[in-house]
PQR file of N, CA, C, O and H, with PARSE charges and radii, in Angstrom:
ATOM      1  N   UNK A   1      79.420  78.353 124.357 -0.4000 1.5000
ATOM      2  CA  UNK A   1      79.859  78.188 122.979 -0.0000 2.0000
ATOM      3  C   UNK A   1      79.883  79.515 122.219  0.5500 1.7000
ATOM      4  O   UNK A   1      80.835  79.795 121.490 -0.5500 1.4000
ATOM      5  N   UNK A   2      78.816  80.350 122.391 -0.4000 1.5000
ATOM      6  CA  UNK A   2      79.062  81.807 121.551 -0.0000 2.0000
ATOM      7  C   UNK A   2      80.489  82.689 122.151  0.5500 1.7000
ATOM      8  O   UNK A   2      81.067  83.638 121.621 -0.5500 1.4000
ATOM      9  H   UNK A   2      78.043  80.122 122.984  0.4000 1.0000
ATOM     10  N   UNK A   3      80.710  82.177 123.090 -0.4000 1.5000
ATOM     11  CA  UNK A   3      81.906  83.074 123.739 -0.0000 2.0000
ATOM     12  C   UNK A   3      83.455  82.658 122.460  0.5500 1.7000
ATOM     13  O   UNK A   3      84.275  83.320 121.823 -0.5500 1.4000
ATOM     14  H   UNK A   3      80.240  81.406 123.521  0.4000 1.0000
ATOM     15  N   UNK A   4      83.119  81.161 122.667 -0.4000 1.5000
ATOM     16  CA  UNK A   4      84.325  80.498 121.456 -0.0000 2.0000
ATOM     17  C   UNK A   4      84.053  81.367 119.740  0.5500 1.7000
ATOM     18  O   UNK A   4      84.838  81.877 118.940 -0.5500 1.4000
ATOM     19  H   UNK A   4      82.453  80.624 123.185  0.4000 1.0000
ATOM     20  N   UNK A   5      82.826  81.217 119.755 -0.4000 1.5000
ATOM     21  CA  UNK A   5      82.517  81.836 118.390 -0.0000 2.0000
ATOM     22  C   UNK A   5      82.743  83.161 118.331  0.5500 1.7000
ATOM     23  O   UNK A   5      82.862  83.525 117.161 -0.5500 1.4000
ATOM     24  H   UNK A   5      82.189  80.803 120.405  0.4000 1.0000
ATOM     25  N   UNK A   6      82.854  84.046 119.130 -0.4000 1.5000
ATOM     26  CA  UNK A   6      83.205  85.742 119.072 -0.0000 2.0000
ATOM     27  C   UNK A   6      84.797  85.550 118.806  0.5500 1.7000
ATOM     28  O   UNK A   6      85.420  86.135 117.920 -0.5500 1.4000
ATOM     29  H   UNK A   6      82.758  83.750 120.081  0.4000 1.0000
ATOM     30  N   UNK A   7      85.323  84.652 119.706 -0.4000 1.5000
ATOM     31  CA  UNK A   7      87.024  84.754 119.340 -0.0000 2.0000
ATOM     32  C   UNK A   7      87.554  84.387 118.026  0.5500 1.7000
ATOM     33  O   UNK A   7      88.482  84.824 117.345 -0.5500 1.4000
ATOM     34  H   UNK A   7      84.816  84.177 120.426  0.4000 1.0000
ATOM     35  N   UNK A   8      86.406  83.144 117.819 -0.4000 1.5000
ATOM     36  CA  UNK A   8      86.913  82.630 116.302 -0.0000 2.0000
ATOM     37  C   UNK A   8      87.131  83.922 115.482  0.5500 1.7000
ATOM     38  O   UNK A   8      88.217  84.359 115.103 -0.5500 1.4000
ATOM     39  H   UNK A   8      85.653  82.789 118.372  0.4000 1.0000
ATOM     40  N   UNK A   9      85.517  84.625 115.209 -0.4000 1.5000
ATOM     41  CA  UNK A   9      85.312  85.944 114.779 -0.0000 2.0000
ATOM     42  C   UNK A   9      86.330  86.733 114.668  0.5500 1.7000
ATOM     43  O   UNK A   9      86.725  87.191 113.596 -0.5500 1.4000
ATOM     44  H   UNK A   9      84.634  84.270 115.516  0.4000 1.0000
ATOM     45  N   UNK A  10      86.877  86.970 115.872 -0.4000 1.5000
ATOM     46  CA  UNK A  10      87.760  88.098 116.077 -0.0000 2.0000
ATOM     47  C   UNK A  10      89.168  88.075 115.407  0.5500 1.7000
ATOM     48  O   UNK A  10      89.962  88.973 115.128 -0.5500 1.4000
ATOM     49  H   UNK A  10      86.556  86.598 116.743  0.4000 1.0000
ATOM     50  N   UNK A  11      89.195  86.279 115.200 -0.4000 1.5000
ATOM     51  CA  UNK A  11      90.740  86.483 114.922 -0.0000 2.0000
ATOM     52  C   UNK A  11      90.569  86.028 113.188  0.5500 1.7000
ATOM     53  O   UNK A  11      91.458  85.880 112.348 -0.5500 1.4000
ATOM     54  H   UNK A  11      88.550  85.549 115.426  0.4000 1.0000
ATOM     55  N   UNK A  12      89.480  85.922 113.089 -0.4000 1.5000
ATOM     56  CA  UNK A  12      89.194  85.922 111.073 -0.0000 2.0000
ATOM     57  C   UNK A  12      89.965  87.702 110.681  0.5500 1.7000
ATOM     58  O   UNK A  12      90.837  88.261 110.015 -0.5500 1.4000
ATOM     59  H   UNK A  12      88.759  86.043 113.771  0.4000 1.0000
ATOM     60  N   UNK A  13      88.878  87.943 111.653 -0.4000 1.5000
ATOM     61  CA  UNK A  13      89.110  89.286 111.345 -0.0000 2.0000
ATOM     62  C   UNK A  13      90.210  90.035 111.213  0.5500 1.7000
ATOM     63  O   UNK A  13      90.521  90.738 110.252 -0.5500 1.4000
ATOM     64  H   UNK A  13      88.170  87.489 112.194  0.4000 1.0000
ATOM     65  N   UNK A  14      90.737  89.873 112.128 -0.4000 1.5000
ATOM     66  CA  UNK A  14      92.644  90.289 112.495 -0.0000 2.0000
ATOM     67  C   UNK A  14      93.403  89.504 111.168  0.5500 1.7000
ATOM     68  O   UNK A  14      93.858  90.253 110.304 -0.5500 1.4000
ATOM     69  H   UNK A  14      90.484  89.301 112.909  0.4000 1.0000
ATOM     70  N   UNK A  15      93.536  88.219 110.999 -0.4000 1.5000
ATOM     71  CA  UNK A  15      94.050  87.814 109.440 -0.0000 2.0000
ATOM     72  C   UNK A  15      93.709  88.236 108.149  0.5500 1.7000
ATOM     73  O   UNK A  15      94.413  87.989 107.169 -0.5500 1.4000
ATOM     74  H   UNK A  15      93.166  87.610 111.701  0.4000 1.0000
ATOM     75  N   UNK A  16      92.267  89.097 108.091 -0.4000 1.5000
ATOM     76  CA  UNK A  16      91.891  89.474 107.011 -0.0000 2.0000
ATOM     77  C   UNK A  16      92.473  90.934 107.077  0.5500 1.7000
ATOM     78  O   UNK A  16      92.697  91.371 105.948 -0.5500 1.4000
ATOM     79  H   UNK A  16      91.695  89.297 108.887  0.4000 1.0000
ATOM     80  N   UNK A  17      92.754  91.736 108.014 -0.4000 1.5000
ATOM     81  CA  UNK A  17      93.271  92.859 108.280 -0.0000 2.0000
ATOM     82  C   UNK A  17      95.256  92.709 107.744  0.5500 1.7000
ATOM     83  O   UNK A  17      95.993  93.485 107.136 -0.5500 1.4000
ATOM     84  H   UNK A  17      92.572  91.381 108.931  0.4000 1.0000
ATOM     85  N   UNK A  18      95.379  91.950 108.079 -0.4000 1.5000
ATOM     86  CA  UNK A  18      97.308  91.721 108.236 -0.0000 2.0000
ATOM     87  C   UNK A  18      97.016  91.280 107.155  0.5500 1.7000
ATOM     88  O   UNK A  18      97.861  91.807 106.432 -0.5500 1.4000
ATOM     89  H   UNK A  18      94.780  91.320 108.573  0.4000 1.0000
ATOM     90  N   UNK A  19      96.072  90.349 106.205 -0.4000 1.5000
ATOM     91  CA  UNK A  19      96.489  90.001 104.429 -0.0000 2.0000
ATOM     92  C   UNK A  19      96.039  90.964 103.969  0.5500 1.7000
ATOM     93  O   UNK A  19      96.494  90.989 102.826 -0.5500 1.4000
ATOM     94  H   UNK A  19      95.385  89.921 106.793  0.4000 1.0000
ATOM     95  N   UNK A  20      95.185  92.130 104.162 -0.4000 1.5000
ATOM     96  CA  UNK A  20      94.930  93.007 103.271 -0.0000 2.0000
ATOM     97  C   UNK A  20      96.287  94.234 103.129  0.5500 1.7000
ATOM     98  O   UNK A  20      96.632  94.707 102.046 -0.5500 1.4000
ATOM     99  H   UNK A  20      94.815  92.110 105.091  0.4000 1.0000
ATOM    100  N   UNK A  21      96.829  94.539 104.269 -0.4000 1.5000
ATOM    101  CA  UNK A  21      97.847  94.957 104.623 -0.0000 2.0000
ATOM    102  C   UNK A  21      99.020  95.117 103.657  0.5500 1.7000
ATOM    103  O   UNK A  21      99.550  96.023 103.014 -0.5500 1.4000
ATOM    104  H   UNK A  21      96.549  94.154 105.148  0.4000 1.0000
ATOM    105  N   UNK A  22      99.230  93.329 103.935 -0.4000 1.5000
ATOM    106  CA  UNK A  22     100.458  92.805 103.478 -0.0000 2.0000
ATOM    107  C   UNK A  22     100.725  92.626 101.667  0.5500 1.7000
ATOM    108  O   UNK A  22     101.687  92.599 100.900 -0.5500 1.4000
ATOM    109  H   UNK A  22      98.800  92.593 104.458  0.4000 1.0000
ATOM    110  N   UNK A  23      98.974  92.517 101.575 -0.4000 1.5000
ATOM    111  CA  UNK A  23      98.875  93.134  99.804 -0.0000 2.0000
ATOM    112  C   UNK A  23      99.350  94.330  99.537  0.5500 1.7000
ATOM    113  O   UNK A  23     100.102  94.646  98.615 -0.5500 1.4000
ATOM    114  H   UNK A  23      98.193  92.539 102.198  0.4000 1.0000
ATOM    115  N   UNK A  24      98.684  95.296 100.752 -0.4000 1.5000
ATOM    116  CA  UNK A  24      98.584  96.615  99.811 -0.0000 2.0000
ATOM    117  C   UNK A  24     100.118  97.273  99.572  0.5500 1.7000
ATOM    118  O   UNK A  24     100.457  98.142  98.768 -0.5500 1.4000
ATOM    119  H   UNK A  24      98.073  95.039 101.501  0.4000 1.0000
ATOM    120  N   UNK A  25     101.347  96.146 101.095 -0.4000 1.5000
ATOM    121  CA  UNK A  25     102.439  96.805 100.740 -0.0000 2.0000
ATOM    122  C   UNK A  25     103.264  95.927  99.197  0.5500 1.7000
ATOM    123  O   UNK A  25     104.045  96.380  98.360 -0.5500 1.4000
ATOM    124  H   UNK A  25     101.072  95.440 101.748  0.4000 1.0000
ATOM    125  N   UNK A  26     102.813  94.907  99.312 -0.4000 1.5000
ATOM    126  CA  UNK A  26     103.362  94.600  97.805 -0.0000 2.0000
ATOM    127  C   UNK A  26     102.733  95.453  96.448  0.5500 1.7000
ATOM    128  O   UNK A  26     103.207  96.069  95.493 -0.5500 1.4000
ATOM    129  H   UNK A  26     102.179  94.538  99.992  0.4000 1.0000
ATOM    130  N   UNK A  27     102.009  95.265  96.724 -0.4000 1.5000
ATOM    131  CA  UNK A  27     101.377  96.478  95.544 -0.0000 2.0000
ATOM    132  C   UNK A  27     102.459  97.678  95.415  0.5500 1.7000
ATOM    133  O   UNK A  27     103.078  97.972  94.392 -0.5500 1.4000
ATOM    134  H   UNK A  27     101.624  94.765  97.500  0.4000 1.0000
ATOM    135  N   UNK A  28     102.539  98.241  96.552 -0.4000 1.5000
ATOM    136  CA  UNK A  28     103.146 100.031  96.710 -0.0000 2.0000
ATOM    137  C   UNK A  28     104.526  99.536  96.141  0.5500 1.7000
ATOM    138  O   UNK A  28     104.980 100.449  95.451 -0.5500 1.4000
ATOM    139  H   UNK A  28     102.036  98.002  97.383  0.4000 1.0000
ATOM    140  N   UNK A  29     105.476  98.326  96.157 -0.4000 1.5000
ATOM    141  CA  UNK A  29     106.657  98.580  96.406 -0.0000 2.0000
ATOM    142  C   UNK A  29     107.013  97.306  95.239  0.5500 1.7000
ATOM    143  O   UNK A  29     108.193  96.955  95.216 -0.5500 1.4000
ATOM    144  H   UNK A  29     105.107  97.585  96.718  0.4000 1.0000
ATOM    145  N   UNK A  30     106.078  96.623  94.303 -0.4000 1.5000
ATOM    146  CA  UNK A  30     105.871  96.266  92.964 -0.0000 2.0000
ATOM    147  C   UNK A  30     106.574  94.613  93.628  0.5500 1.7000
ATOM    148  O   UNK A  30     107.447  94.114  92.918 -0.5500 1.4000
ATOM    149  H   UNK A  30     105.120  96.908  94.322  0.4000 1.0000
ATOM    150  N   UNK A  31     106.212  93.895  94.838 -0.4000 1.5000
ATOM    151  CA  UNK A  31     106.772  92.465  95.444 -0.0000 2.0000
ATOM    152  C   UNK A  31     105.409  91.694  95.266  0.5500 1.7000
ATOM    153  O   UNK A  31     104.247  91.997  95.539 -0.5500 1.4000
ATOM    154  H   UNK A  31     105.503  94.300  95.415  0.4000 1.0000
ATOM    155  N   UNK A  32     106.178  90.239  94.529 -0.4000 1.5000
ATOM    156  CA  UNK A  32     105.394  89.209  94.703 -0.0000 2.0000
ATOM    157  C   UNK A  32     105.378  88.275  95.671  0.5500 1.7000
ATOM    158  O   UNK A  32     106.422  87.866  96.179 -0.5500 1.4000
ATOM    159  H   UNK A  32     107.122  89.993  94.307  0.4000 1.0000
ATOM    160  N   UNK A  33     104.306  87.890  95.985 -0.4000 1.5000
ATOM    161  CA  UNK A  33     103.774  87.755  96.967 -0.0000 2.0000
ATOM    162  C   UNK A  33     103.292  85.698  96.790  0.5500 1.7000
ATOM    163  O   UNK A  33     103.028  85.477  95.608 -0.5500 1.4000
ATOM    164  H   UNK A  33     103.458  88.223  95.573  0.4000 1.0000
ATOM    165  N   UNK A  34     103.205  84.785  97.405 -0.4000 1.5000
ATOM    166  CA  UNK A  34     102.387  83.388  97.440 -0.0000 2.0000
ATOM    167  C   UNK A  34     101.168  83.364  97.396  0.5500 1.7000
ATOM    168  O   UNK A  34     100.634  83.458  98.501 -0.5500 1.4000
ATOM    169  H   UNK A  34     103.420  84.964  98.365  0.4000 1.0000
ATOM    170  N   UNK A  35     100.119  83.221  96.040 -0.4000 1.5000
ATOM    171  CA  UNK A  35      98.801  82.856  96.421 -0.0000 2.0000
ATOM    172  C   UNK A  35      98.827  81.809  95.492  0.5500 1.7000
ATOM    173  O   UNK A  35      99.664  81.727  94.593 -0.5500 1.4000
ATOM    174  H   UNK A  35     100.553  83.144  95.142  0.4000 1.0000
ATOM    175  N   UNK A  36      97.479  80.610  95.793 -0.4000 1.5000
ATOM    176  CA  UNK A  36      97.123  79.597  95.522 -0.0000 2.0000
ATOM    177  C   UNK A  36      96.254  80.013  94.350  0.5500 1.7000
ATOM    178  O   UNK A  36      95.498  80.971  94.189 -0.5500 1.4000
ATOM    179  H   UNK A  36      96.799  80.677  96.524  0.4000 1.0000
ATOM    180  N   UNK A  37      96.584  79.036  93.619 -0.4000 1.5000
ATOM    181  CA  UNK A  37      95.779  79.720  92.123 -0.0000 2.0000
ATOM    182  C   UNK A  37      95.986  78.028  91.243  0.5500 1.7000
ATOM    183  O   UNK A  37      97.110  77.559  91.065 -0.5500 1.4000
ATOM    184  H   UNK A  37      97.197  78.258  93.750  0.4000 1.0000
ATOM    185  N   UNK A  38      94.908  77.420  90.855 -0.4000 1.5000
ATOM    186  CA  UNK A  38      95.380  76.735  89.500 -0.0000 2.0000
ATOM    187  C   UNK A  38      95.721  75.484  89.888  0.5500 1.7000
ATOM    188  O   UNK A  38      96.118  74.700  89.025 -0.5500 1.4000
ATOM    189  H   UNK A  38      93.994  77.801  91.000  0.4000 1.0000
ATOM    190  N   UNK A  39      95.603  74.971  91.597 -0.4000 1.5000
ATOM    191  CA  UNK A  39      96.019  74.102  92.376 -0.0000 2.0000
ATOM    192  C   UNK A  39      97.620  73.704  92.869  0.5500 1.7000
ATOM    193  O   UNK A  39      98.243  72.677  93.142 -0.5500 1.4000
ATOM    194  H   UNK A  39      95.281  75.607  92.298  0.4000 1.0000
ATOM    195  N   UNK A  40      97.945  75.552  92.787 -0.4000 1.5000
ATOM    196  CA  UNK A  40      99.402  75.046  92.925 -0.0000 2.0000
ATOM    197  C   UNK A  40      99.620  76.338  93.540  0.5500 1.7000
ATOM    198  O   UNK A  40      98.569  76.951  93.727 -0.5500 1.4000
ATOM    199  H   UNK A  40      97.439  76.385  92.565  0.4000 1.0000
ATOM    200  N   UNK A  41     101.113  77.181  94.063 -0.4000 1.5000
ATOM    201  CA  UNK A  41     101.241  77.896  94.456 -0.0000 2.0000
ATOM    202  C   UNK A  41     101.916  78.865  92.808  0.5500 1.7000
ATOM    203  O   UNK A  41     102.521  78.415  91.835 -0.5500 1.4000
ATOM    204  H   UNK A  41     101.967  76.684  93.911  0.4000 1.0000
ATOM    205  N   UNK A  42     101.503  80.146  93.098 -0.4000 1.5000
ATOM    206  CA  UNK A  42     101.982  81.446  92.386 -0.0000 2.0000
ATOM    207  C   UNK A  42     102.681  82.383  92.740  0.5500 1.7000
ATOM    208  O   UNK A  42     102.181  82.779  93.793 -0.5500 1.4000
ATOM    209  H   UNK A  42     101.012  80.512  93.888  0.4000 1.0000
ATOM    210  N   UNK A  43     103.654  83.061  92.465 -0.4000 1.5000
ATOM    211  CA  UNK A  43     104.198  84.546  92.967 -0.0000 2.0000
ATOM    212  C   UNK A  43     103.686  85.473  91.617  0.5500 1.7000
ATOM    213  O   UNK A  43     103.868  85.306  90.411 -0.5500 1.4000
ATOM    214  H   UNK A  43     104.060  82.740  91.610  0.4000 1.0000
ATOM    215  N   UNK A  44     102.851  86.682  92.508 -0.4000 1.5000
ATOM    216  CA  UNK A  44     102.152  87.324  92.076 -0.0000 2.0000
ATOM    217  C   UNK A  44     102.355  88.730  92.411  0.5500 1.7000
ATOM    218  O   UNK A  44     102.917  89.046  93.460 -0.5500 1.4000
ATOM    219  H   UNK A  44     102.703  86.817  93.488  0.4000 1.0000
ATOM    220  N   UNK A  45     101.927  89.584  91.574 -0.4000 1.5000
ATOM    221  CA  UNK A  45     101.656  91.193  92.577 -0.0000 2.0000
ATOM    222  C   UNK A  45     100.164  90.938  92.827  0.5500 1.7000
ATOM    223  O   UNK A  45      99.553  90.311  91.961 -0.5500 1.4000
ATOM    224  H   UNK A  45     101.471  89.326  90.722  0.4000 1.0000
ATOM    225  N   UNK A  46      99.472  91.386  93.995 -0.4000 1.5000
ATOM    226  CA  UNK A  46      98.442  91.132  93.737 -0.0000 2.0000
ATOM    227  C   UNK A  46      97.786  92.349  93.420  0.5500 1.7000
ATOM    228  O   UNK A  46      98.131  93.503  93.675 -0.5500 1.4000
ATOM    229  H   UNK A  46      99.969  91.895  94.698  0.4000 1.0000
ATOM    230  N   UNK A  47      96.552  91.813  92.684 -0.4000 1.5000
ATOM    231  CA  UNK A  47      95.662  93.376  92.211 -0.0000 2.0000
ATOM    232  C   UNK A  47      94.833  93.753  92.926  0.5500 1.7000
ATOM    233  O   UNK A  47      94.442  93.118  93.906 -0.5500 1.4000
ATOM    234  H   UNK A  47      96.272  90.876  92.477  0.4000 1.0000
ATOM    235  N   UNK A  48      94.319  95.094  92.496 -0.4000 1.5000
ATOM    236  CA  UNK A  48      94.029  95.776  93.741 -0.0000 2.0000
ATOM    237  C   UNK A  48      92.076  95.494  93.651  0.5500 1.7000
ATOM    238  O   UNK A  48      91.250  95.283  92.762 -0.5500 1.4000
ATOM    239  H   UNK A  48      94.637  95.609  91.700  0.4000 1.0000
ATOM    240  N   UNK A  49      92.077  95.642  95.030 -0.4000 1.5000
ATOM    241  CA  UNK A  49      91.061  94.880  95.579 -0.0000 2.0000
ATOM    242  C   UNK A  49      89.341  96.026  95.410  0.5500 1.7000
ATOM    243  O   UNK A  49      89.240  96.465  96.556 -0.5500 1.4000
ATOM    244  H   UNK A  49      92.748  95.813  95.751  0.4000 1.0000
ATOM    245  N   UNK A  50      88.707  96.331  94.983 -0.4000 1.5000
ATOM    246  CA  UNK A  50      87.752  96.966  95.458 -0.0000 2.0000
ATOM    247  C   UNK A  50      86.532  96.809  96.437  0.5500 1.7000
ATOM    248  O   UNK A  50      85.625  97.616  96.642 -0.5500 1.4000
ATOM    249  H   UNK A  50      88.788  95.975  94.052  0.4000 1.0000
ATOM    250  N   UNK A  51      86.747  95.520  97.014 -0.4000 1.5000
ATOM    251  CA  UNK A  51      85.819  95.167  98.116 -0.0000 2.0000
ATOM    252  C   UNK A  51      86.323  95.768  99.285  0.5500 1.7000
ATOM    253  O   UNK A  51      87.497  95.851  99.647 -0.5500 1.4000
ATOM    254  H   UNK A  51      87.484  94.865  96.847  0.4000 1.0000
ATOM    255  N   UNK A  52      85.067  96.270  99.960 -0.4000 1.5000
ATOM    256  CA  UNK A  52      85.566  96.994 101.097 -0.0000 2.0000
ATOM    257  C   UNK A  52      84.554  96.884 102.203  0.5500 1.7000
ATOM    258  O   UNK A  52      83.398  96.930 101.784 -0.5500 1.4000
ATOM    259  H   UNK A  52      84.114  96.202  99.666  0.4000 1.0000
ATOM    260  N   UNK A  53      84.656  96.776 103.256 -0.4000 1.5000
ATOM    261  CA  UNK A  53      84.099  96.077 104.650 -0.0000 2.0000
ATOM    262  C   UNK A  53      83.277  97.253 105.547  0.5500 1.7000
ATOM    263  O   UNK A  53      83.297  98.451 105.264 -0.5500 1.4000
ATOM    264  H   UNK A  53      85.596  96.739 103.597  0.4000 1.0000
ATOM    265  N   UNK A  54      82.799  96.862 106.297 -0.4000 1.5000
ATOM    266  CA  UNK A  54      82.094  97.890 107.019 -0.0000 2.0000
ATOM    267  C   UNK A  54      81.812  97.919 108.765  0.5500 1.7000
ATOM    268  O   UNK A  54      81.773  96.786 109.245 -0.5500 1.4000
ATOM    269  H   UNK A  54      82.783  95.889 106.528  0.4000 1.0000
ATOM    270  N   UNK A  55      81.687  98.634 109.393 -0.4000 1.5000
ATOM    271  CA  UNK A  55      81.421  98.462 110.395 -0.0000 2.0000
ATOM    272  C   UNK A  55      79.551  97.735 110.829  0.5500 1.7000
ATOM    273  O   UNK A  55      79.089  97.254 111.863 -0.5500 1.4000
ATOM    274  H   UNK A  55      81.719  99.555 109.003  0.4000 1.0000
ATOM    275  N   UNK A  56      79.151  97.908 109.909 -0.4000 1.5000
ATOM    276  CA  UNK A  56      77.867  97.387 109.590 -0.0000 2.0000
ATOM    277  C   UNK A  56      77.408  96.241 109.542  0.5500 1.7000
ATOM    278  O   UNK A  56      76.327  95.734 109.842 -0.5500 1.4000
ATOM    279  H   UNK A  56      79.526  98.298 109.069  0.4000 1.0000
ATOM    280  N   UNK A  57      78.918  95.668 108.882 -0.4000 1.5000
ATOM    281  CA  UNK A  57      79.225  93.939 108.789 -0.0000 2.0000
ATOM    282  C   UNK A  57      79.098  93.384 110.320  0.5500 1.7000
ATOM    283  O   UNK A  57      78.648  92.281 110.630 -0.5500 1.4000
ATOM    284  H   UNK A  57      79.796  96.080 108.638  0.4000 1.0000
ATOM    285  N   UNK A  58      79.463  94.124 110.978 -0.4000 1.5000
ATOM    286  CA  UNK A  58      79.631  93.235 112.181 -0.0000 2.0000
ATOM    287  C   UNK A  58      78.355  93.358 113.264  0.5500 1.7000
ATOM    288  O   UNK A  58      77.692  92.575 113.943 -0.5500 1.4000
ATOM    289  H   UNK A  58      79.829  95.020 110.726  0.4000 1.0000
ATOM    290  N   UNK A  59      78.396  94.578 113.062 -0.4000 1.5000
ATOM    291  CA  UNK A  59      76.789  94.772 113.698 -0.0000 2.0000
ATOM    292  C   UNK A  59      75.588  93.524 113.664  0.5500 1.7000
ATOM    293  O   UNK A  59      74.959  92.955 114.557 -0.5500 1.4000
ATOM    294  H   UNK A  59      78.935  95.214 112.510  0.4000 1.0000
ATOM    295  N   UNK A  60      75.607  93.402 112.140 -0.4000 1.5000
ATOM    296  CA  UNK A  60      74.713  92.544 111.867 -0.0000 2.0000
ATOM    297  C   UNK A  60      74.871  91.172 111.984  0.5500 1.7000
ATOM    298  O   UNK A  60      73.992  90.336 111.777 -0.5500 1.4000
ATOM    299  H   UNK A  60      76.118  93.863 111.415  0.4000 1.0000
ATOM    300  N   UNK A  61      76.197  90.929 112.375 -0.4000 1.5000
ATOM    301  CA  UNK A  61      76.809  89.348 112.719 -0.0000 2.0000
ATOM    302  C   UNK A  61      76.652  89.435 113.857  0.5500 1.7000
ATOM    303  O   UNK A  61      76.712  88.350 114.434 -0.5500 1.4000
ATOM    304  H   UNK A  61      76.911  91.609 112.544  0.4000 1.0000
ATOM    305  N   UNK A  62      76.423  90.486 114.620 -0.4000 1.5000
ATOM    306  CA  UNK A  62      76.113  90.004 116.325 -0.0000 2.0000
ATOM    307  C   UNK A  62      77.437  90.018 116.868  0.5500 1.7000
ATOM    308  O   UNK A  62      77.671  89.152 117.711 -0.5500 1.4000
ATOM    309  H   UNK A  62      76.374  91.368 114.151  0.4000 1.0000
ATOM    310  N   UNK A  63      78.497  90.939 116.520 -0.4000 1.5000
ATOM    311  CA  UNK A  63      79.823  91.110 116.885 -0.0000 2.0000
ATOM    312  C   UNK A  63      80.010  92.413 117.592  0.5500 1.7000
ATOM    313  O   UNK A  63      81.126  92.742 117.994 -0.5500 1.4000
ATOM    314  H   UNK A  63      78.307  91.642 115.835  0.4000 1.0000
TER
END
């Protein structure tokens, strides 16, 4: 079962990588984008994010 749980892991990870991405090019190039907001869908620019991740994160998840 931990073998299933590293992949789950892995591929959170990879989607959180390709949406952070896919923000930062709407941002650069002023495109709205689909997020859920308000119980409905929005087109948005999205704003810019200051949370930022670490290699540390994963360490400590046992990744």
């Amino acid at each position: 079962m931990k073998e299933h749980k590293k992949y789950a892991v892995i591929g959170l990870r990879a989607l959180q990588r390709a949406s952070a991405k896919v923000a930062e090019n709407a941002r650069k190039n002023n495109y709205k984008i689909p997020i859920w907001k308000n119980g409905r869908i929005e087109y948005e620019i999205p704003a810019i994010s200051t949370e930022q991740t670490s290699s540390l994160d994963a360490k400590s998840q046992g990744v």
